[in-house]
C-alpha positions as CSV (number, residue, x, y, z in Angstrom):
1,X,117.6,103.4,109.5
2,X,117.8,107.1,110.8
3,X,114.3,108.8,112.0
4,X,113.5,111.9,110.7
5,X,114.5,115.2,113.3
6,X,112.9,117.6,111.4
7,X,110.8,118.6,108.2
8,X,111.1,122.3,106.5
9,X,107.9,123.2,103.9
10,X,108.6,126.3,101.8
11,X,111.1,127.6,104.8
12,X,108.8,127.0,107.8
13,X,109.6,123.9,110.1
14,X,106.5,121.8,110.6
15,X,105.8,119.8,113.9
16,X,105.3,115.9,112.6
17,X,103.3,113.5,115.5
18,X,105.0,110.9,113.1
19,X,106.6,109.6,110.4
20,X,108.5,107.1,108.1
21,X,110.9,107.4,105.0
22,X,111.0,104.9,102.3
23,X,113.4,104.3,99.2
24,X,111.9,102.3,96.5
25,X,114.6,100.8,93.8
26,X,114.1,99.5,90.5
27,X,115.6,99.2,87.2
28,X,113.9,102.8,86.2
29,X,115.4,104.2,89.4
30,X,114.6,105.4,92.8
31,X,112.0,106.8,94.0
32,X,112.0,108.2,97.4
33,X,108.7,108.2,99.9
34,X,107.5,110.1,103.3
35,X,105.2,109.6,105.2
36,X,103.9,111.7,107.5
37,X,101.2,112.2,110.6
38,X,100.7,116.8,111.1
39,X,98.2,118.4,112.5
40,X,94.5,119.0,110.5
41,X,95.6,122.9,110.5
42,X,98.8,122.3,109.0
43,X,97.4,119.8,106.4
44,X,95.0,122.3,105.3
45,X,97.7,125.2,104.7
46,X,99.6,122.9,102.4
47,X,97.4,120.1,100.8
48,X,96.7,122.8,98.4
49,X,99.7,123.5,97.0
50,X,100.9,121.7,93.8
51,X,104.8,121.8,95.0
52,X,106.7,122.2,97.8
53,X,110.3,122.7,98.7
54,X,111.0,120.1,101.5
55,X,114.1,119.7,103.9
56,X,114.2,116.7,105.7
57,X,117.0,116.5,108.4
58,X,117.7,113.3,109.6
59,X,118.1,112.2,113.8
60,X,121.8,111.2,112.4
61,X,122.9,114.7,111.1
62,X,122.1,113.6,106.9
């Protein structure tokens, strides 16, 4: 599995300590799951928000 290079919220590139992606199968369909470590200040500017555009570039070019 490829680690994540770099995450994009709303347009602006977040720094990520860590992180893991996950996708989850099942007869309804997939489901797909990240999990991240940011700072507290970036948390707070986002954990407000009800949705958020997110690009995920992968260390393998996807």
């Amino acid at each position: 599995m490829a680690g994540i290079k770099s995450i994009n919220l709303d347009g602006e590139e977040i720094y990520v300590f860590n992180s893991a992606i996950y996708i989850f199968e099942s007869s309804e369909g997939s489901t797909l799951e990240v999990d991240l470590i940011v700072s507290e200040v970036t948390l707070r500017k986002y954990q407000d928000r009800e949705s958020l555009i997110t690009e995920i570039e992968l260390e393998d070019g996807r």
